[in-house]
C-alpha angles and dihedrals in degrees: 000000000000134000095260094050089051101061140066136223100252084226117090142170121219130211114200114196107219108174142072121126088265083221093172078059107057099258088293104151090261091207090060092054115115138213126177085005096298121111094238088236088066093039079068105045081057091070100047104046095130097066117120093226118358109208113204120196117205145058112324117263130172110265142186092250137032110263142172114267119214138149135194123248122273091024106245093040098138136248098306102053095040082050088056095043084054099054102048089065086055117107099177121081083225120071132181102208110195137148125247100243111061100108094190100060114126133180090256091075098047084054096047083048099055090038092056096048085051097055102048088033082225122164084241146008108201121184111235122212126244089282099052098267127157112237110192099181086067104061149097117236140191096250093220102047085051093046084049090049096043086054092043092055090035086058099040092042100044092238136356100253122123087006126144117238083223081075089061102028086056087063116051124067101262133179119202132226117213110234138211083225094243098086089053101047112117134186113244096135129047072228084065095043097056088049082057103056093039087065109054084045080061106107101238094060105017086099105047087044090048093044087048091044092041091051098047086055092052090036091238116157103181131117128211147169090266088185091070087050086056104039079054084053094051089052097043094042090048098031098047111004140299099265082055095080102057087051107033088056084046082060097050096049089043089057095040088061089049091050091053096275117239116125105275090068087049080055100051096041090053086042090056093046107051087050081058095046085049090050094049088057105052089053091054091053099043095246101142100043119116124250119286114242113272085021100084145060090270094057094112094066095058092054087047088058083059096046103135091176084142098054090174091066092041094065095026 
């Protein structure tokens, strides 16, 4: 295999399948869900922003980012044909293939997928589940060698329809990428769902998933030291007074934007404002008062100014 064979275009496309009845849900639309605040289908798209054109197959919703509609046909047709539906809309030779309901995918994982397929020059690099399992809606593909096996299984089955993506995924040259089973969880069940939510409440992730929901509301795609913005909060709220540290923090963003945005002015205006905090409270303590009179080094001097040695003077 060459060098050219072995590598792969950094731009990509993704297709995201986003549809299915969701029948262990009750019939919900799976893809509207939410979890952390955040419908699962755009929790998705979060993972997969630098793709070129993201696809996505399914009903039309509203979503956090513009996106290509498609659907298979007939409507309801399975993974396969709503794959295929998906990738004819692709322009890059490179696509991220995922399902809309894995609420722990990150951006990390799509990277570590396209690198992969990079480095082995593979038809394919699909990430596997805690058990070993391939998961083919978690993968990066060639975008020719998918679009030859999905004709190949169009023409020997009559159709796509109803048809298992084992069938496709059997065929092209994959490598597999081992997973910490996160990334690959996926919400089939309200049972899952709940799991879900109770995570991201947990307290070692409850503030990076509020700060990334919190951004994709605002539109806000920025990303800062958000220790240095708390540790801003803590000294406002301790040096001047608790209200102090909302607002204070509002401040610091609002003059970040008027100085260009990007992280380094949200630096410099943090930077600025915890020097002022640390002014106000050493005003507040008396820090930066001079010495009192007879406390100092210079005490001598003011008993000398009483000094009545000549007591006779002193009355006369």
């Amino acid at each position: 295999m060459t060098t050219a064979q072995a590598t792969v275009d950094t731009a990509y496309d993704a297709v995201v399948l986003a549809g299915g009845a969701a029948e262990r849900l009750g019939g919900a639309d799976k893809p509207s869900v939410r979890v952390g605040g955040r419908p699962l289908l755009d929790r998705v798209l979060g993972a997969c922003t630098g793709a070129g054109r993201t696809v996505v197959v399914g009903g039309r919703r509203a979503t956090v980012r513009p996106v290509v509609w498609t659907r298979e046909d007939p409507p309801g047709g399975g993974p396969a044909a709503a794959l295929d539906a998906g990738v004819r809309q692709c322009d890059a030779q490179t696509v991220v293939v995922l399902s809309a309901d894995l609420p722990f995918l990150a951006n990390a994982t799509v990277d570590r997928l396209l690198a992969v397929l990079a480095e082995t020059g593979r038809e394919g690099a699909v990430l596997t589940d805690g058990e070993g399992r391939d998961q083919p809606l978690v993968a990066a593909y060639r975008t020719e060698p998918l679009r030859r096996e999905l004709a190949l299984l169009a023409t020997e089955h009559g159709s796509l329809t109803g048809l298992p993506l084992r069938l496709l995924t059997h065929e092209l040259d994959l490598a597999r990428l081992g997973s910490d089973s996160l990334a690959s969880f996926d919400c089939d069940t309200w049972e899952d769902v709940s799991a879900a939510r109770a995570r991201i409440r947990e307290h070692g992730h409850v503030l990076d998933e509020w700060i990334t929901a919190a951004k994709a509301e605002l539109g806000v795609e920025l990303d800062v030291d958000t220790h240095v913005l708390l540790d801003l909060a803590r000294d406002a709220a301790h040096g001047v007074a608790r209200p102090a540290a909302p607002l204070t923090t509002f401040l610091v963003g609002y003059a970040a934007a008027q100085a260009g945005g990007g992280p380094e002015a949200v630096a410099d205006a943090a930077r600025r404002a915890v020097a002022l905090a640390a002014r106000w409270a050493e005003e507040s303590d008396g820090a930066d008062a001079p010495a009192a009179p007879g406390t100092g080094t210079g005490g001598g001097n003011a008993t000398d100014a009483t000094d009545t040695t000549d007591g006779g003077d002193a009355s006369g």
